[in-house]
VOLUMVEX-150077 format. One record per residue: x, y, z of N, C-alpha, C in turn; residue number from 1. Coordinates in nm, 2 decimals, padded with zeros to 4 digits, always signed. Example, Ala and Ser with C-alpha at 12.3 -4.5 7.8 and 13.67 -1.06 7.14 Angstrom:
% VOLUMVEX-150077
<site <+01.32, -00.57, +00.78>, <+01.23, -00.45, +00.78>, <+01.32, -00.33, +00.78>, 1>;
<site <+01.28, -00.22, +00.71>, <+01.37, -00.11, +00.71>, <+01.29, +00.00, +00.79>, 2>;
//
This chain:
% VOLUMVEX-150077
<site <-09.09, +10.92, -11.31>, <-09.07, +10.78, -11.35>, <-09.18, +10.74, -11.45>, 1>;
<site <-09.15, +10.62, -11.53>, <-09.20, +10.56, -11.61>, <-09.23, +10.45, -11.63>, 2>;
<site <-09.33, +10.36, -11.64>, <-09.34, +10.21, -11.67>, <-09.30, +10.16, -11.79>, 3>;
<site <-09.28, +10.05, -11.85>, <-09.27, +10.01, -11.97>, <-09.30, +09.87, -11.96>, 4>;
<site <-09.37, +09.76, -12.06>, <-09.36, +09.62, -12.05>, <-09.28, +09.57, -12.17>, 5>;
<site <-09.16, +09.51, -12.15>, <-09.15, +09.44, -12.29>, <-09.16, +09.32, -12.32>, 6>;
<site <-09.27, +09.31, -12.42>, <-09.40, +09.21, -12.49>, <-09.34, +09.09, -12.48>, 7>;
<site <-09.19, +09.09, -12.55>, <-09.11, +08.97, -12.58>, <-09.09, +08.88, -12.46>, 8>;
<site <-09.07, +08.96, -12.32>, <-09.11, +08.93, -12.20>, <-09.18, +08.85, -12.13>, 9>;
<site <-09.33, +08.93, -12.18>, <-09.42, +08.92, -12.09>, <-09.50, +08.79, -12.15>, 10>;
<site <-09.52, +08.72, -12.02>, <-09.56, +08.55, -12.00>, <-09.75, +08.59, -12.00>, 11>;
<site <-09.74, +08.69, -11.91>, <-09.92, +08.67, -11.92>, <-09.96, +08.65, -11.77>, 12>;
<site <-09.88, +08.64, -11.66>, <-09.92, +08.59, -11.52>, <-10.01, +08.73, -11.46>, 13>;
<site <-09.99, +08.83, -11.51>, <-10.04, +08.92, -11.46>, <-10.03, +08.95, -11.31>, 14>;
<site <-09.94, +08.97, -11.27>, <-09.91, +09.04, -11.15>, <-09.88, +09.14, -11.13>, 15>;
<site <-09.86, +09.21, -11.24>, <-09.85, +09.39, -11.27>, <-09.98, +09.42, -11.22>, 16>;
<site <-10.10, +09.41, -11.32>, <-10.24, +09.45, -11.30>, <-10.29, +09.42, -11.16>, 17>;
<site <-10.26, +09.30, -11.09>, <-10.29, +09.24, -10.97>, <-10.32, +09.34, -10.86>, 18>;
<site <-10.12, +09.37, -10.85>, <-10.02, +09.43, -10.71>, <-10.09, +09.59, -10.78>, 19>;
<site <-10.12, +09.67, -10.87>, <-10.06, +09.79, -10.93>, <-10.13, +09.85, -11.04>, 20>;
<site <-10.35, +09.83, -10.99>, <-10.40, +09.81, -11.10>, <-10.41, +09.93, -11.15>, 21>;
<site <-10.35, +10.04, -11.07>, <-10.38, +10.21, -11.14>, <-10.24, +10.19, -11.20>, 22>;
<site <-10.15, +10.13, -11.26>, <-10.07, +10.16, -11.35>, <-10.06, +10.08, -11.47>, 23>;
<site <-10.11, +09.95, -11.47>, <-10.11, +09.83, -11.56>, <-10.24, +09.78, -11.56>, 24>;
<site <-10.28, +09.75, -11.68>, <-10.42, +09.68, -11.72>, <-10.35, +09.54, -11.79>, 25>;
<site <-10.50, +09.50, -11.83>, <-10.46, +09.37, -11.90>, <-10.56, +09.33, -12.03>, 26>;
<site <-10.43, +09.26, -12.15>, <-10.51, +09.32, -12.31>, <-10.64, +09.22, -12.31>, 27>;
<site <-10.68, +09.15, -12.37>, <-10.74, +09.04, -12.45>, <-10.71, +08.90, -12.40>, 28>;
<site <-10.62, +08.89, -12.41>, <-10.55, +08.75, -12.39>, <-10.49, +08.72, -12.23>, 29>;
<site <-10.47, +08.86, -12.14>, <-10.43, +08.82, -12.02>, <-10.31, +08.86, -12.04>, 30>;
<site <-10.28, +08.90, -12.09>, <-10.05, +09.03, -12.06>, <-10.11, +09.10, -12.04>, 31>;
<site <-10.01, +09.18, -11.97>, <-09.97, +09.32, -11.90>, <-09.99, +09.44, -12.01>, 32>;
<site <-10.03, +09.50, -12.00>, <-10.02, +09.66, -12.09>, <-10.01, +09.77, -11.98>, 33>;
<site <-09.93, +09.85, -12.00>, <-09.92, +10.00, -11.93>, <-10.06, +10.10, -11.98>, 34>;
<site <-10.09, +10.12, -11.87>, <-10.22, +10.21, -11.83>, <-10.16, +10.36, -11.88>, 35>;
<site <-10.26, +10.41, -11.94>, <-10.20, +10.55, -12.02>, <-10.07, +10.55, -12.08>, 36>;
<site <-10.04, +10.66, -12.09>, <-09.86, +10.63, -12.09>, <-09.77, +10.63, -12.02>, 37>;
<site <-09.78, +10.54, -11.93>, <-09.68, +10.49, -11.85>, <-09.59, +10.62, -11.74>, 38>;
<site <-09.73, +10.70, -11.74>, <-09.62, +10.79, -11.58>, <-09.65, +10.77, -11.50>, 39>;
<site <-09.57, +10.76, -11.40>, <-09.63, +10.71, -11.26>, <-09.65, +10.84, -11.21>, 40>;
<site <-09.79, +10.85, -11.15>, <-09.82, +10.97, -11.09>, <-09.74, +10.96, -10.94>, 41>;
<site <-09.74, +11.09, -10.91>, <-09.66, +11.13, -10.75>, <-09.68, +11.02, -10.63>, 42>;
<site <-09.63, +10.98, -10.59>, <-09.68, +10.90, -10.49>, <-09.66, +10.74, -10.50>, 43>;
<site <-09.70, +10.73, -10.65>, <-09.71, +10.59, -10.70>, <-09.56, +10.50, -10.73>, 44>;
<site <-09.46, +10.56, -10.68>, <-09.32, +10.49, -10.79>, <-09.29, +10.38, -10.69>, 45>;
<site <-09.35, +10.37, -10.52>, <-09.36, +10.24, -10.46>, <-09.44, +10.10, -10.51>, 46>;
<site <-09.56, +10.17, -10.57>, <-09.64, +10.05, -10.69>, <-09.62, +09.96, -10.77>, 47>;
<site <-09.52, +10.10, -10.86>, <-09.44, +10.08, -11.00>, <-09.29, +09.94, -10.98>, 48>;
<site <-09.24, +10.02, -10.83>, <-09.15, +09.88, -10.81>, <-09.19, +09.74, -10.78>, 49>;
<site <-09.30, +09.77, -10.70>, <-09.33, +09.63, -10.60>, <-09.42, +09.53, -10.75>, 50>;
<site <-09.43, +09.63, -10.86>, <-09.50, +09.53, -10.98>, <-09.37, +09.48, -11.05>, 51>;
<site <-09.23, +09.55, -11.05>, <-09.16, +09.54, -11.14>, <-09.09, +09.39, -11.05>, 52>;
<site <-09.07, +09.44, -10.91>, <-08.96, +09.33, -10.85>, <-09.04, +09.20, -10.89>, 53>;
<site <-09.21, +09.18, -10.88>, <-09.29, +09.05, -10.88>, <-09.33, +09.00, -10.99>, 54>;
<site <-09.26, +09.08, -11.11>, <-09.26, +09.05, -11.25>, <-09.12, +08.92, -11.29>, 55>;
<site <-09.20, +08.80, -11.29>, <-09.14, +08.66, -11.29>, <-09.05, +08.68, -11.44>, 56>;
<site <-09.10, +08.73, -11.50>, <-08.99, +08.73, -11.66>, <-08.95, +08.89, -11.65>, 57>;
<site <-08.88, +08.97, -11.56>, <-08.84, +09.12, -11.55>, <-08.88, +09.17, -11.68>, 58>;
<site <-09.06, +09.11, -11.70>, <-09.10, +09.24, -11.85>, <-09.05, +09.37, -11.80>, 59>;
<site <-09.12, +09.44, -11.69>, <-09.14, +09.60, -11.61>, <-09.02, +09.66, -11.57>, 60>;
<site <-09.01, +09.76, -11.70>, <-08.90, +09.85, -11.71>, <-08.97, +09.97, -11.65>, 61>;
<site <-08.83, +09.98, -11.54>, <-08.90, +10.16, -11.45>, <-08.72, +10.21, -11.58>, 62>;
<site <-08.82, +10.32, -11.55>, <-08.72, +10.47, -11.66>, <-08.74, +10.56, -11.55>, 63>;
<site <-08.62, +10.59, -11.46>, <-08.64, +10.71, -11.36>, <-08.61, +10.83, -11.45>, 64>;
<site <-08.72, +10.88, -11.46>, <-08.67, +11.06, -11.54>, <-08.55, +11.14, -11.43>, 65>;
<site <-08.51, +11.25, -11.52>, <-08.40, +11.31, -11.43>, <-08.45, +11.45, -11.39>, 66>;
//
């Protein structure tokens, strides 16, 4: 799995970083940025959701790899 934010989205509330800070940081201004490049390591894709469901403007795109 994968995170993604899209920018056009994202408000700035930061609840990604909050709930999920080993996958999302936060830039300059307070939005969301994906931490590395956005793989969720083993374990983590309960994280990756509980950021994506609490994301008030659905920035947090999960990409399930196959």
């Amino acid at each position: 799995m994968k995170v993604q934010i899209d920018p056009e989205r994202c408000q700035g509330h930061g609840r990604c970083y909050d709930l999920s800070p080993d996958l999302f940081t936060e830039d300059d201004e307070g939005y969301g940025q994906v931490a590395g490049d956005g793989v969720v390591p083993a374990g983590g894709e309960r994280a990756a959701r509980v950021a994506a469901s609490n994301c008030p403007e659905k920035a947090i795109v999960l990409v399930e790899e196959a």
